[in-house]
N, C-alpha and C positions, 0 to 999 in steps of 0.2 A: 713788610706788607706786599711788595712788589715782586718776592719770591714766592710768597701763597699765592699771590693770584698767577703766578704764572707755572705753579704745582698742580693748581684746581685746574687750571684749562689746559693741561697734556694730560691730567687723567681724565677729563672730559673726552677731549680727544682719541686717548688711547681707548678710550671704553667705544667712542663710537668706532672707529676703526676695526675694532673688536668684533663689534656689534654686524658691520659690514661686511668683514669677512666671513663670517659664521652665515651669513645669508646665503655669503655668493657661492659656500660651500656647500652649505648643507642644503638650501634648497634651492639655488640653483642648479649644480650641478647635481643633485641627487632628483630630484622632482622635473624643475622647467625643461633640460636638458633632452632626458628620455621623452618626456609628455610631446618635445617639438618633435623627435625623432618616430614617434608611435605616430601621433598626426599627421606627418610626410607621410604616409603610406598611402593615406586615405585621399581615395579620388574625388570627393566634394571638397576637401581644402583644398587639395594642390588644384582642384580646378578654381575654386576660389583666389587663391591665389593669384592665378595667373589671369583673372578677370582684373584682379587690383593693377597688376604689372601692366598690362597689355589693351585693357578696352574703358576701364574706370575713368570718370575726369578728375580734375584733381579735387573738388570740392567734395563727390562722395567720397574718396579716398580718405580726406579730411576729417570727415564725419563716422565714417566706420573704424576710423581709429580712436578718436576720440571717445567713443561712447566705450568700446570696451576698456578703455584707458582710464576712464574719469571713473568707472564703476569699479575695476579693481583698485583704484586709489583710496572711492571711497571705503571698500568694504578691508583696505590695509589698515584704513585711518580706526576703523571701527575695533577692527582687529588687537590693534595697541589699547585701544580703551578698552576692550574684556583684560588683556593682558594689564593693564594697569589696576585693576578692579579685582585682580586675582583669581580670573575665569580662565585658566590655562587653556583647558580640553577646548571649552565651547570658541577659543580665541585661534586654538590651531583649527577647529574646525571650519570658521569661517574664513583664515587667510588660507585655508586649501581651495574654497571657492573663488582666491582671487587668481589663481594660479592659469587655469585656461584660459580668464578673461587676457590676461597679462600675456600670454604664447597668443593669443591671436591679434593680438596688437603689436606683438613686436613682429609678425608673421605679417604683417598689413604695412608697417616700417619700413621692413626689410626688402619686401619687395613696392612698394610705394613712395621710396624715399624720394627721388627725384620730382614726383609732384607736390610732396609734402614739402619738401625745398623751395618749391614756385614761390608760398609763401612768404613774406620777409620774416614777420614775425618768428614763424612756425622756424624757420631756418637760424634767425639770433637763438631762439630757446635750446634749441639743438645744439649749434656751436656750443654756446656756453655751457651745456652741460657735459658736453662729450671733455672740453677744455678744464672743467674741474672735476670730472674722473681723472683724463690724464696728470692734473694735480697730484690728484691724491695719490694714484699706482706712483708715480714718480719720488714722494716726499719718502724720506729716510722713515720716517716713523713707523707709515704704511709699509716699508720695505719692512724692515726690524720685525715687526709684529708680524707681519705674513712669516716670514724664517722660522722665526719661533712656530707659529701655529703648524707650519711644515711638521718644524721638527717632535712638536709634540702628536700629530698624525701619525707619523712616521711609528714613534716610540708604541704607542700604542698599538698600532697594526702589527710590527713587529713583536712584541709583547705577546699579542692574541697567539699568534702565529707559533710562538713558543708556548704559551698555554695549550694550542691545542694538540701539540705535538707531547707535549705532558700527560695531558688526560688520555690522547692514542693509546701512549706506554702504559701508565696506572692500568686501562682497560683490557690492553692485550694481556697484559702480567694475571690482572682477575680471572678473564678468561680462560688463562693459562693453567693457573690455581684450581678453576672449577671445574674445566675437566677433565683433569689428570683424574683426581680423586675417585 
């Protein structure tokens, strides 16, 4: 009995870890990534910004994180419920709308961390989250399964890459075929 339960909670695990990574891939670095990079450009953030950093107190700082904070959470929470309910489309469509709330929050973090620190509270929440990230990048499992997910990136890019060097050929040889004739 005591080896099922401990079957059922690493493939819990493994699925969430899974689960985590495929986010921090796919839409992190494909989506949040760019979206923070396109928004640096623009002179109402960065001057936003630099109001959070430089002239903000801490409690609005507090507040303007918060609200887009608590609203992308809500509309992720929402998001899993279409996805649960088997509303794919309309469930990617709404966590696309948590997407910017989420970059100007972590955009308001980033440059506002040290008054959001003033905080105690605000500052234990942080610790301990940032402290069971590093958990998790650290544990062997999370390693394992990142490797693997590498490796199967890897194979697949690679793969394409031979694909479309395939269909180059097949197309030039067609080519070659049709107007000889």
């Amino acid at each position: 009995m005591r080896r099922l339960f401990h079957r059922l909670r690493n493939s819990f695990f493994v699925l969430l870890i899974f689960l985590y990574l495929i986010f921090e891939e796919l839409i992190w670095k494909t989506a949040v990534a760019p979206l923070i990079r396109y928004l640096s450009v623009f002179h109402p953030y960065r001057y936003f910004l630099e109001y959070i950093r430089d002239r903000a107190r801490p409690l609005s700082v507090l507040i303007l994180f918060i609200v887009p904070f608590a609203l992308g959470e809500i509309i992720g929470t929402l998001s899993a419920l279409l996805v649960a309910q088997l509303h794919i489309v309309s469930a990617g469509l709404l966590y696309m709308l948590k997407i910017p709330l989420i970059v100007v929050a972590l955009g308001i973090l980033q440059n506002g961390k040290e008054k959001l620190l003033s905080y105690p509270w605000f500052a234990f929440c942080y610790g301990w989250v940032i402290l069971q990230l590093d958990k998790l990048h650290g544990s062997i499992l999370y390693q394992e399964i990142h490797s693997a997910l590498i490796r199967i990136q890897s194979r697949f890019f690679n793969r394409s890459g031979h694909l479309k060097r395939r269909i180059g050929r097949i197309y030039r040889r067609l080519r070659h075929l049709l107007l000889d004739r």
